[in-house]
N, C-alpha and C positions, 0 to 999 in steps of 0.2 A: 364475533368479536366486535366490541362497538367503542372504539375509541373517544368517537364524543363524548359518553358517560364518565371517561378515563379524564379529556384532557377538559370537555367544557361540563362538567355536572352543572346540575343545578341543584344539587343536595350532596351533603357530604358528611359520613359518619366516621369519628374518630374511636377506635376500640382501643381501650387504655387510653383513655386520655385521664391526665391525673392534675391533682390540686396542688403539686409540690415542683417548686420552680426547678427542681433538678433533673428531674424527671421528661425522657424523648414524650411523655405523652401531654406533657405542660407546652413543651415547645413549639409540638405542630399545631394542639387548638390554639396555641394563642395567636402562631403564624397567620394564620386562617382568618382569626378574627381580626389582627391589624392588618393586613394585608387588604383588607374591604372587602371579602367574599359576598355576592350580592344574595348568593342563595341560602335555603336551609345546611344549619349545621347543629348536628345534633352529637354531644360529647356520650361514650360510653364508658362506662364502672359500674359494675355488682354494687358498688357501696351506694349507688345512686345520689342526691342531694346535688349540689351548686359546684359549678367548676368557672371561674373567670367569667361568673355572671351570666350564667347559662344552664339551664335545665339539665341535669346528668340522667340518660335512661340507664336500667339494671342492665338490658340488651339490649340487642339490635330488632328483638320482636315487638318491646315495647315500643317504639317509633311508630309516632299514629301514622305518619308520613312517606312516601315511597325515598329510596336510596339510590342514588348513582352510582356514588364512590364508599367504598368503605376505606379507612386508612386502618393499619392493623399493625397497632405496636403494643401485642404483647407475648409472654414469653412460648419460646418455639413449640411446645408441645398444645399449648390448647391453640394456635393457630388452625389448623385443620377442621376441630369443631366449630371455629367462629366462620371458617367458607361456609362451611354444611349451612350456617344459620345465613349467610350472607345471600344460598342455593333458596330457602324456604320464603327470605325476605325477597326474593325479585332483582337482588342488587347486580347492577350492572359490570362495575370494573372495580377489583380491589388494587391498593398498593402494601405492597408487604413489609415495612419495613422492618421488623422484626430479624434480627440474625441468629445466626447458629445451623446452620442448613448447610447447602455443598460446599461451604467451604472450611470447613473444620473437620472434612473427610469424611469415611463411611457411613458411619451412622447419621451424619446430618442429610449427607447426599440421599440418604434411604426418604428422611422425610419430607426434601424436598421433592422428591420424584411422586409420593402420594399427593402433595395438595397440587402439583403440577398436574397430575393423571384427572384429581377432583375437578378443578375448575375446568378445563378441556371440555370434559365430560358435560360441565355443568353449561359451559359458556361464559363464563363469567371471562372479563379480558383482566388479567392479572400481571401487575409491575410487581418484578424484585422475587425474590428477597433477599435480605441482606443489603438493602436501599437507603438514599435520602430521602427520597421521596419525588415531587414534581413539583416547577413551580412555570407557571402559565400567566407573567404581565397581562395578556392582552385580557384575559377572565378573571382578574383582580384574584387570582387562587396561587398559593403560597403552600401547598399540602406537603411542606415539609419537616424536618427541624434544622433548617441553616440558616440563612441569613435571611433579613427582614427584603421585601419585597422590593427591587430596583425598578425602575425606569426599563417603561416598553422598545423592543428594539427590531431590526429585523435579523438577528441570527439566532439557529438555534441550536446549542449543545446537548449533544446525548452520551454522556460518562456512565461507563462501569465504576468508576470511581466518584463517590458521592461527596469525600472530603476535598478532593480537584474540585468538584461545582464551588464549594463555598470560596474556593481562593481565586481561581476565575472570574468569579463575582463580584468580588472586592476588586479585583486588577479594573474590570473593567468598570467598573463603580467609578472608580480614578481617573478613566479615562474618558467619561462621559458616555460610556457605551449600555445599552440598553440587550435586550432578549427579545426572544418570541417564545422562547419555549427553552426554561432545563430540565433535565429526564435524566433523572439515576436510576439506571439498568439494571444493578446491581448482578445479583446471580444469572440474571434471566433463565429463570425456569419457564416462562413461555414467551412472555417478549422479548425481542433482542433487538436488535440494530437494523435489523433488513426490515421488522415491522416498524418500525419509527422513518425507515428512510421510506417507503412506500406511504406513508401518513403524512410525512412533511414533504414530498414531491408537488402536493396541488395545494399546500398551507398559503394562503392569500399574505400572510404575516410573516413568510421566513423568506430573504433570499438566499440566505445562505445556510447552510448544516452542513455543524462542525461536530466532532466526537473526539470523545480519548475512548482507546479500547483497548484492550489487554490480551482479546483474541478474540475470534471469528466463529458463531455458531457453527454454520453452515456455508462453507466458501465456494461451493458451486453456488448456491441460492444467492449471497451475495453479490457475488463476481455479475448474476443476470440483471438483480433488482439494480445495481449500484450504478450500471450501465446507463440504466433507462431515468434513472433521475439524474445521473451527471448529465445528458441530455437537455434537461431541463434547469437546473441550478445546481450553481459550485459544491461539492462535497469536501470537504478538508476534514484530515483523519490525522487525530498525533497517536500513533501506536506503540505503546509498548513496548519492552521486551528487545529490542535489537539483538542482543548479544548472546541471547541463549541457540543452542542447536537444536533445529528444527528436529530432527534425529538422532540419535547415538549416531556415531560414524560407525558407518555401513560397510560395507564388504567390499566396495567398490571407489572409485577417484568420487562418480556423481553424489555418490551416499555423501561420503567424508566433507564433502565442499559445498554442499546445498544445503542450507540450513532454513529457518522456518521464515526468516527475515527475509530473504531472495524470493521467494512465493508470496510474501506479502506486500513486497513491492512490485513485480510479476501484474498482480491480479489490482493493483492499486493503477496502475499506468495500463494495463488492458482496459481500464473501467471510467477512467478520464479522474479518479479521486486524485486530490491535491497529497501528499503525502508530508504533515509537519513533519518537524523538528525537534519541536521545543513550544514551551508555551506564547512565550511573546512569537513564534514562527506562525504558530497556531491562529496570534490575534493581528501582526500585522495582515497577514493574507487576508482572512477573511475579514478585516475592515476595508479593504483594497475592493472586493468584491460590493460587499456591502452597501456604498457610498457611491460608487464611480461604473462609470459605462466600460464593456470590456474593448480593450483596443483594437483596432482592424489589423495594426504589424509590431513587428519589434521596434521598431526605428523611435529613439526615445533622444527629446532635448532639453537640456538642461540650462535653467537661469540658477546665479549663484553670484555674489555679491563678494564671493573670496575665491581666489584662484584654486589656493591645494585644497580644498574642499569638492570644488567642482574635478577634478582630476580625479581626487579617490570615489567620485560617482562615475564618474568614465570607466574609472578600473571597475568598478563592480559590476555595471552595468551589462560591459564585454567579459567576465567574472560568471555574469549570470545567463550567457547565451543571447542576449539583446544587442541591438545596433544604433551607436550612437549617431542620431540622425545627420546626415549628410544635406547641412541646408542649401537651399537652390538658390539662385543670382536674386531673384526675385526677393525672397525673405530677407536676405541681406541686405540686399536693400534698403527695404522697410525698419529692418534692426535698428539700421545706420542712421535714421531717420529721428528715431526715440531716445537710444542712448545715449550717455556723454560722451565726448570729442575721444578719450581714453580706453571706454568701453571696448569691447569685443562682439562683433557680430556672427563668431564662427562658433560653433556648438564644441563646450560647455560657453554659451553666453556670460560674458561677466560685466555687470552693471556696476561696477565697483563699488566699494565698500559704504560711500556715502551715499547710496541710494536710497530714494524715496518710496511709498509706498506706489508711487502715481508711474516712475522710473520701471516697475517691478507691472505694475499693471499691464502698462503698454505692451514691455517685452514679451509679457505671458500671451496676450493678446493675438502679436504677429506670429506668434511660433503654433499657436493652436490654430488659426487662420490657413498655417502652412500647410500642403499636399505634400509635403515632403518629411511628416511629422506627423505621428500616429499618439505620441503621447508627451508630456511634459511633467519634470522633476524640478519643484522650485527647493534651493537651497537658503537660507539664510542665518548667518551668520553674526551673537550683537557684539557690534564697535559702537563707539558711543552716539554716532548720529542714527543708527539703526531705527526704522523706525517699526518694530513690529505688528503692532497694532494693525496701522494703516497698511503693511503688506500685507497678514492675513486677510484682512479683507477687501482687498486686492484681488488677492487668489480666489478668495469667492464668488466675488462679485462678476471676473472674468471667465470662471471654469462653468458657470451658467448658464454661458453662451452656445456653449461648445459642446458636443457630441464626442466626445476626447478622455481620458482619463486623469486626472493633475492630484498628483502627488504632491505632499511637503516632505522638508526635512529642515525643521527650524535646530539647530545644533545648539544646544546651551540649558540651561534649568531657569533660574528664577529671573534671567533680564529677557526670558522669549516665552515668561510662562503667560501675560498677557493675552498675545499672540496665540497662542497655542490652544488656550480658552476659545479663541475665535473662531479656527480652524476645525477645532471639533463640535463646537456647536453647530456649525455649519457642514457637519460632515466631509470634510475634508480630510483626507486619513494622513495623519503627522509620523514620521518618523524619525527617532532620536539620533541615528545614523547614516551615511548613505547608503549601505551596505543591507540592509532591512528594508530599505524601501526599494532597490533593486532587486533584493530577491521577491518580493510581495510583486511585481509589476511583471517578475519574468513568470513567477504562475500565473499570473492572468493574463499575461501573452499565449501561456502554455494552454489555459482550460481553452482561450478563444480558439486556438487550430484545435483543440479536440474538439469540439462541437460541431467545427465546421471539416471535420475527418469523413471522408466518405466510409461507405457501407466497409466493412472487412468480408474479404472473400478468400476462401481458405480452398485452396487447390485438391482435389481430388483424383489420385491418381489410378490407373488401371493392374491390381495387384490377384496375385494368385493366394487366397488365404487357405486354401486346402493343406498346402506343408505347414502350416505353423500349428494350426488347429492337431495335426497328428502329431508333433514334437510334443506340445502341451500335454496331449492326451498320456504320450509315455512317461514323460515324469513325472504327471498327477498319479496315473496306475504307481509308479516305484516310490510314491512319496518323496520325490527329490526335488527341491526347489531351485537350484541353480545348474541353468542349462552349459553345459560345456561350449568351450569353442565352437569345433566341427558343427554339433545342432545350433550351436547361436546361429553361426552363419547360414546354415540353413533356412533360418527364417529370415534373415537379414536379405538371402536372396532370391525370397520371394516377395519382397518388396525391391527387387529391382537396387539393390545393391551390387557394386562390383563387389567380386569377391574373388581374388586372385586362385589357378587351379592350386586342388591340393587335395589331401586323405589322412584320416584316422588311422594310424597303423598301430599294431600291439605287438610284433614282432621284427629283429632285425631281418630276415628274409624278406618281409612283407615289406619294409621301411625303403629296401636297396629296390625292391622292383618296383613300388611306384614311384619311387626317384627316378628309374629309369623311363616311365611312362608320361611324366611329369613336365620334365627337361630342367636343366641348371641353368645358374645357379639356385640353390635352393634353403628354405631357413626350416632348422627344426625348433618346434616348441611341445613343451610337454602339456598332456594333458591330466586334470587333475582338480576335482573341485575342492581341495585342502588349499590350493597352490596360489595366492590371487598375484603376486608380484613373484612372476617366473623367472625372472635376471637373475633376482636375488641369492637363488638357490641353485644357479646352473640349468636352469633349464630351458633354456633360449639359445641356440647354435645358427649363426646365419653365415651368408657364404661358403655354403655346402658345393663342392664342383663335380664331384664325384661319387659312384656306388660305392667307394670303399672309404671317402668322408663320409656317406652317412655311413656306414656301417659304425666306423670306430664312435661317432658323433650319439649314436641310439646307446651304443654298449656304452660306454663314460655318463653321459645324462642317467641312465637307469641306478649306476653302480653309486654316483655320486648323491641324488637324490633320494634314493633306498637308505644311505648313511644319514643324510638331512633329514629327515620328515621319514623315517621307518613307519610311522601311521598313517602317510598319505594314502588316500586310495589312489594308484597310478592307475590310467586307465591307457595306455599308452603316449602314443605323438603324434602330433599335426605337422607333415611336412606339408611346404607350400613352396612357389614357384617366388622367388623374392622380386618385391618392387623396389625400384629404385626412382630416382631425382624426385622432386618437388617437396612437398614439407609434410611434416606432421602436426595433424591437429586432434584434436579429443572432440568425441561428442559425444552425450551422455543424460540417460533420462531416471528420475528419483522421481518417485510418488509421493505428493506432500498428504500427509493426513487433511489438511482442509480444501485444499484447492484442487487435488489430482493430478495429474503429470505433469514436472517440472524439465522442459530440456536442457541443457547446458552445453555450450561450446567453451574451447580454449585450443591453444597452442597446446601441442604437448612439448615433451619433456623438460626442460628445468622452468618452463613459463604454467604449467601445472604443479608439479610437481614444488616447489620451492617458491614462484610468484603466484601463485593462485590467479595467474591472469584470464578469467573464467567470468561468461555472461550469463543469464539465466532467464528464461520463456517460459509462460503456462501454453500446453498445450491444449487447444489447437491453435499451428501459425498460422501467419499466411508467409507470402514470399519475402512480401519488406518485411517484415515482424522478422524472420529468419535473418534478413541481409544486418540489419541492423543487430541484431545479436553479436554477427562477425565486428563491425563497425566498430562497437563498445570496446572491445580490450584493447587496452593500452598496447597491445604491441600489430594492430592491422597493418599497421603501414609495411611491417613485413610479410606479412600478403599479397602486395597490392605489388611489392618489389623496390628497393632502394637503392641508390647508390651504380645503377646500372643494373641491376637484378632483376630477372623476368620475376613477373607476376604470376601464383596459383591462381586454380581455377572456382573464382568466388564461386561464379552461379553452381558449379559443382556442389560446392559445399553448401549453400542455401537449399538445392533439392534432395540432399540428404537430410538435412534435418525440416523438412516437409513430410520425406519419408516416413522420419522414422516419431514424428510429431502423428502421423497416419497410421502409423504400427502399434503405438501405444494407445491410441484412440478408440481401435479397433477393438482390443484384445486387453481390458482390464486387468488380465490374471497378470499382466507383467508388472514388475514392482519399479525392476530397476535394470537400465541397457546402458553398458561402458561399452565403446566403441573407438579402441585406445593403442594403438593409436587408427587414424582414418589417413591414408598417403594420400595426398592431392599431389596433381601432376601440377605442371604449367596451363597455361591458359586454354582451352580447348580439350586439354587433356584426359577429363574427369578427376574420380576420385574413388581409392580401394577399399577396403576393410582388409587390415591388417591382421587387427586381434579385435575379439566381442568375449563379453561374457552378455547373460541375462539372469534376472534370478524372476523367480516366479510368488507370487505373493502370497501367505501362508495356508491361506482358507480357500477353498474353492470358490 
C-alpha cells in the first residue's frame, strides 16, 4: 500500500476526463490544473485530442510516462478493466470516484467486491468509490470535483461524505481556516478511516484529525489504531446516525436499550476521540486544538467588558465540567493594579464597558502570569467606545507570552468583524458565544487528562471455566440458543457469582422436597425459554413459607400458564431461597456488531424499566471504568444512601461487572447476559443473582 503515490504523486492521470464543463471529468482536470499541480498530468478519453489545453491520451498505455495516481471517473462497469490497465501500467494509487457500487445494493455491492479483491491482489492503494475525491494544500493537488483549492492549514478531514467536504470548505474558507488534507472515503472498499488515522498519526502538517462517518469498518481494529494516535494528536469524529438502533430489540432489557450509538460512544471515550455534535462543534474544537497549547487544569478565567456576558460564561463553563478559577491574593492584586477604580478583580474579571485595548492587555496578561490559572476566556462585547481592533490584538500579542490556552468570544457581527479578522489571522480561535467556546475548552481540558491517563489495567480474576464450556456444549448439541435460568446461573457461578441455594424442579413432589432441603422463605419462578417477562403471566410466586405454599403455588403457576402461553415449552420451576434488603440493580451484556461486548448497568425496576436510567462499557473494564459506569446514572446517589439511608455495596457491584466484563471476554459464543434483577446487600454485604438468562450467539 503506498500512500505517498495516493496523497503526494508526482504524476497524475484522469480517466474520463472530458471537454464539457458539465461533466465530473471537466471538473477534476481542471481542479488539478488550477490548483498548481507541480507534477505530470495526463488527461484520458478514447476520443483523444485537447482537453483545457492539454494533450488527451486514448489510454492509460499510451502515457509515455510512469503514473502515481490514476483518478477514475467513468462509468461503473468498464471501472475494473481500467484497474487491470492501471495493474499493466505500474500505477500506484487509484481514486474511484465513479458511483454506483455498494451502495445502490446487491448488485453494485457484487462489483464493488471484484475491483476491491483486484487491487488487493494487485497492490494498487485504492480510494472510494463512490467519492469526491482528495484534496492535499500542502502538494498544491486538488484531485477532486469540489471546490477550488483553499489556503494550507493544520487540520485534517476524512468524510464518508464527500458533499459535507465541500460545505465545510466553504464554512471554513469564511473563517480563515486552512487544511492539511481532505479525504472522501466514500464506500471504502479498501481504505477506511483506521488507514487514514494511522497515515496522519506522524503527518508533519496535521495536528489535528477530524472525520464525519456514518459507520466503523472494523471497531475492534479502530478502537486499537484510534488509541494509539489519540496518544499522539486530538481525534474529533462527528458521527452519524444517533437515533437509529443498533439492533432490533432483542429478547432481552440489554438487547432493547443498547443501541448502536452507546457502543460508539463506548469505544469513542475508551480511545480518548473527541466526540462532535454538530458541525460548528466539529470546528470550534478542533480550532481550539489547532491554534493553542492544551491546558495543565480546568481552572478557566474570564475578562469581559459586560457583566451578564461574563456570568453566562460562568454558567457554561461550570455547564461544561470546568472551574472557574479561584484567583489568589496575589493576582488580585496585580488586577487592582491595572483596572479602573470600578473594575472587578474577582473572576469573571470585568474591565467595564469602556475599556481599552491596553485595559484588556494588561488584564490578560496578570491572569496568564497567575499559578492559579490554567487558562483564560476573553469576552468582548461592542458599546460605542469599544475598541476591537486594538483588543484583538491585545489578545495576541499577550497569549504569545504564555504557555496557556486564550480563547475569544467577541459577541456581535459587523461592529466586532474587524476585530475578529485579527483574531483569526492570528490564530486565535473566536467564538460567537460563550457557550461554544466553553464547551471547545472543556474537550481540551478532556483530551489533556486523557493523554496524561495512565496505563489501563484490567483485573484478571481466578475462575473455573470447565462448567460453562459443558452448558455451551449442551445447547450447541440441542441447537438452543438461549440458556435457561438454572444453566445461566450455573455459569454465572463459576465466575464466582453469588447465587442464592435453589433447584430446577419439574414436578410438585419434587418442588415440596427441595423446599424442604432448601429452607424458607422461598420464591418460585417458572422456567421456560417462550417466557422472557415471567410477572407478566403469573409466573413469579415469592414468599413461599411452607411445603403446602409451594405445593398449591407449582399447581396454580402450571394451571394458569398452560392457559396463557399453551405453546410454551414449560420446562418446570426454579425455586430459590429468597433474598431480601438492599436494592435492585440490572446488569447486562449485548454484543454490538462492530465493537463486541457492550456491558450495561442500571437500577432496576421502574428506573429501567420506564427511565432507561442505564450506562453502557465496551468490554474489557477495569475497576474505575466499572465504578464509573455506577457513577453515570442519574439516580447513584440512591446507592450511595439518602436522607439517612444506608448505602449498597458499590465495590460489590463493580466486581460483578468485572466478572462478568471477564465471562463475555472469555467465551465469544455468548451474545447476550441479563442479570435482572442483581440484589446488592448494604455495605459489606455483597451482592446475589436473582434472575439471569444468556442467549448464545447463532453460529458456532
Amino acid at each position: 500500500m503506498s500512500f505517498e503515490k495516493l496523497l503526494t504523486p508526482q504524476s497524475v492521470a484522469v480517466v474520463g476526463a472530458s471537454a464539457n464543463p458539465s461533466k465530473v471529468g471537466h471538473a477534476v482536470l481542471n481542479n488539478i490544473l488550477a490548483g498548481g499541480f507541480e507534477g505530470d498530468i495526463y488527461p484520458i478519453n478514447p476520443k483523444g485530442g485537447e482537453i483545457l489545453g492539454r494533450r488527451c491520451f486514448t489510454s492509460l498505455a499510451e502515457v509515455p510516462g510512469s503514473i502515481d495516481l490514476a483518478l477514475v471517473i467513468i462509468k461503473r462497469d468498464l471501472v475494473l478493466p481500467v484497474l487491470k490497465e492501471c495493474a499493466q501500467k505500474s500505477v500506484g494509487a487509484a481514486i474511484i470516484i465513479t458511483a454506483g457500487f455498494g451502495e445502490i445494493g446487491p448488485e453494485g455491492k457484487k462489483h464493488q467486491e471484484e475491483i476491491s479483491r483486484f487491487v488487493r491482489q494487485k497492490r494498487i492503494t485504492m480510494m472510494g468509490p463512490n467519492c469526491l475525491g482528495l484534496i492535499n494544500p500542502w502538494h498544491k493537488l486538488n484531485a477532486s470535483f469540489g471546490q477550488k483549492l483553499r489556503d494550507k492549514g493544520p487540520i485534517a478531514l476524512i468524510s464518508q461524505s464527500g458533499a459535507l467536504i465541500t460545505g465545510i470548505q466553504d464554512i471554513a474558507a469564511a473563517k480563515g481556516q486552512g487544511f492539511s488534507l481532505l479525504a472522501s472515503i466514500g464506500n471504502k472498499a479498501t481504505l477506511n478511516e483506521v488507514d487514514f488515522l494511522e497515515q496522519l498519526k506522524d503527518d508533519t502538517h496535521t495536528r489535528v484529525i477530524a472525520a464525519y462517518l456514518e459507520d466503523i469498518t472494523d471497531g475492534q481494529e479502530f478502537m486499537k489504531v484510534a488509541e494509539r494516535v489519540s496518544k499522539t494528536k486530538p481525534v474529533v469524529v462527528l458521527k452519524s446516525g444517533r437515533t437509529a438502533a443498533g439492533a432490533k430489540a432483542a429478547s432481552s432489557h440489554t438487547g432493547s436499550l443498547a443501541g448502536a450509538d452507546a457502543a460508539y460512544d463506548s469505544a469513542f471515550g475508551r480511545t480518548g476521540i473527541i466526540r462532535a455534535q454538530s458541525i460548528d462543534h466539529l470546528f470550534d474544537v478542533a480550532m481550539g486544538f489547532a491554534y493553542q497549547p492544551l491546558p495543565r487544569g480546568d481552572r478557566v478565567a474570564v475578562v469581559t467588558n459586560a457583566g451578564g456576558p461574563g456570568i453566562m460564561m460562568s454558567d457554561a463553563l461550570e455547564m461544561a465540567g470546568l472551574t472557574v478559577a479561584r484567583l489568589d491574593d496575589a493576582t488580585r492584586e496585580r488586577l487592582e493594579k491595572v483596572l479602573p477604580p470600578a473594575g472587578s478583580p474577582h473572576n469573571p474579571v470585568d474591565v467595564l464597558g469602556d475599556a481599552n485595548g491596553e485595559t484588556y492587555g494588561k488584564a490578560i496578561d496578570v491572569l496568564l502570569a497567575s499559578e492559579s490559572v490554567d487558562s483564560v476566556a476573553v469576552i468582548l462585547t461592542p458599546q460605542k467606545m469599544t475598541e476591537d481592533k486594538a483588543t484583538a490584538q491585545a489578545i495576541v500579542d499577550t497569549a504569545g507570552k504564555y504557555d496557556k490556552p486564550v480563547l475569544a468570544c467577541f459577541i456581535g457581527a459587523d461592529m466586532v468583524k474587524p476585530g475578529i479578522e485579527i483574531l483569526r489571522a492570528n490564530k486565535i480561535p473566536q467564538y460567537p458565544i460563550p457557550e461554544r467556546a466553553a464547551m471547545a475548552l472543556a474537550e481540551m481540558v478532556g483530551y489533556a487528562r486523557f493523554k496524561n491517563r495512565p496505563l489501563r489495567t484490567v483485573d484478571r480474576f481466578a475462575v473455573n471455566k470447565n462448567p460453562v464450556v459443558k452448558v455451551i456444549r449442551a445447547y450447541r448439541a440441542k441447537k438452543q440458543l438461549e440458556i435457561g435460568e438454572a444453566d445461566a446461573k450455573t455459569i454465572l457461578r463459576a465466575y464466582d457469582f453469588t447465587i442464592p441455594p435453589g433447584d430446577l424442579v419439574t414436578s410438585v413432589d419434587e418442588a415440596a422436597r427441595s423446599a424442604n432441603e432448601i429452607g424458607y422463605p422461598l420464591a418460585m419462578k417458572i422456567s421456560s425459554p417462550d417466557i422472557l417477562h415471567k410477572s407478566d403471566v403469573g409466573g413469579v410466586k415469592i414468599g413461599l413459607q411452607s411445603a403446602s405454599d409451594v405445593r398449591d403455588a407449582y399447581e396454580l403457576m402450571m394451571l394458569r400458564i398452560g392457559r396463557a402461553q399453551p405453546d410454551a415449552d414449560l420446562r418446570g420451576v426454579v425455586i430459590e431461597k429468597m433474598v431480601t434488603g438492599g436494592r435492585e440493580v440490572i446488569l447486562g451484556m449485548k454484543k454490538d456488531p462492530q465493537f463486541g461486548p457492550m456491558l450495561m448497568f442500571g437500577l432496576g425496576g421502574i428506573f429501567v424499566e420506564v427511565l432507561k436510567d442505564v450506562t453502557f462499557n465496551l468490554a474489557p473494564i477495569t475497576a474505575g471504568e466499572a465504578r464509573r459506569m455506577i457513577e453515570k446514572t442519574k439516580s447513584y446517589r440512591l446507592l450511595t444512601g439518602v436522607r439517612g439511608k444506608r448505602g449498597v455495596d458499590i465495590p460489590a457491584i463493580v466486581e460483578n461487572l468485572q466478572r462478568m466484563s471477564q465471562l463475555v471476554m472469555d467465551f465469544s459464543e455468548v451474545d447476550e447476559i441479563d442479570i435482572n434483577p442483581l440484589k446488592v446487600g448494604y455495605e459489606g454485604d455483597g451482592a446475589t443473582v436473582v434472575d439471569a438468562r444468556i442467549i448464545l450467539h447463532g453460529t458456532e
